[in-house]
N, C-alpha and C positions, 0 to 999 in steps of 0.2 A: 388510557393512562399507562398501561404497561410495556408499552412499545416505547414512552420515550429514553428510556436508559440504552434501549437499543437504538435510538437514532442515534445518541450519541458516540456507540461501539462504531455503528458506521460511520461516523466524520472522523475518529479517531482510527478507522480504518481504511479510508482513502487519505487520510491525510499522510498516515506512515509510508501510502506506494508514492504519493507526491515527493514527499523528502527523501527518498530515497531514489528514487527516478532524479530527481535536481540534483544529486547528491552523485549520481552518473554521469548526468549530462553534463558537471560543471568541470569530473575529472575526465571526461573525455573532451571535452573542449581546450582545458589545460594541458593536457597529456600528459608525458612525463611519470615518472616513477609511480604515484599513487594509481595513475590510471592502468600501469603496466599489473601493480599488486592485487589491486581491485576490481579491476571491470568486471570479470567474471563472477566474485563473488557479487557483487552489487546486483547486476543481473539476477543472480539465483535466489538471492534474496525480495528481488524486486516480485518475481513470479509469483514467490511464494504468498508474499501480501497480498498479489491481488487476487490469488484463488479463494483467501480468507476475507479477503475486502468482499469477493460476488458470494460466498454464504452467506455472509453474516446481512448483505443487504436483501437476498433471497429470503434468509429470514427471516427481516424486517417488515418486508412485503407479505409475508404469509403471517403474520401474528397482527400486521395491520390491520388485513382484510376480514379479519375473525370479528 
């Protein structure tokens, strides 16, 4: 029972590198000014999520298995 508020940290943590990755891919596919502004930060943001998306589901696995 104490794992499920962390499953939900984890859907709520892949889902923010999804919208954010679609969020790259759609201004890189547009190009143009936002994708000139952004790509880079979008990227550095995108990393960043998903180092926090593979803890937090690493944690999820290890409080699972207990």
């Amino acid at each position: 029972m104490q794992d499920k508020p962390l499953f939900f940290l984890v859907v709520v943590a892949v889902g923010a590198v999804v919208a954010i990755l679609a969020t790259g891919l759609g201004g890189f596919a547009r190009g143009g000014e936002f994708n000139r502004r952004n790509s880079n930060r979008l990227m550095r943001w995108r990393i960043i999520a998903q180092a926090i998306a593979i803890a937090v589901i690493l944690l999820y696995i290890t409080v699972a298995h207990r």
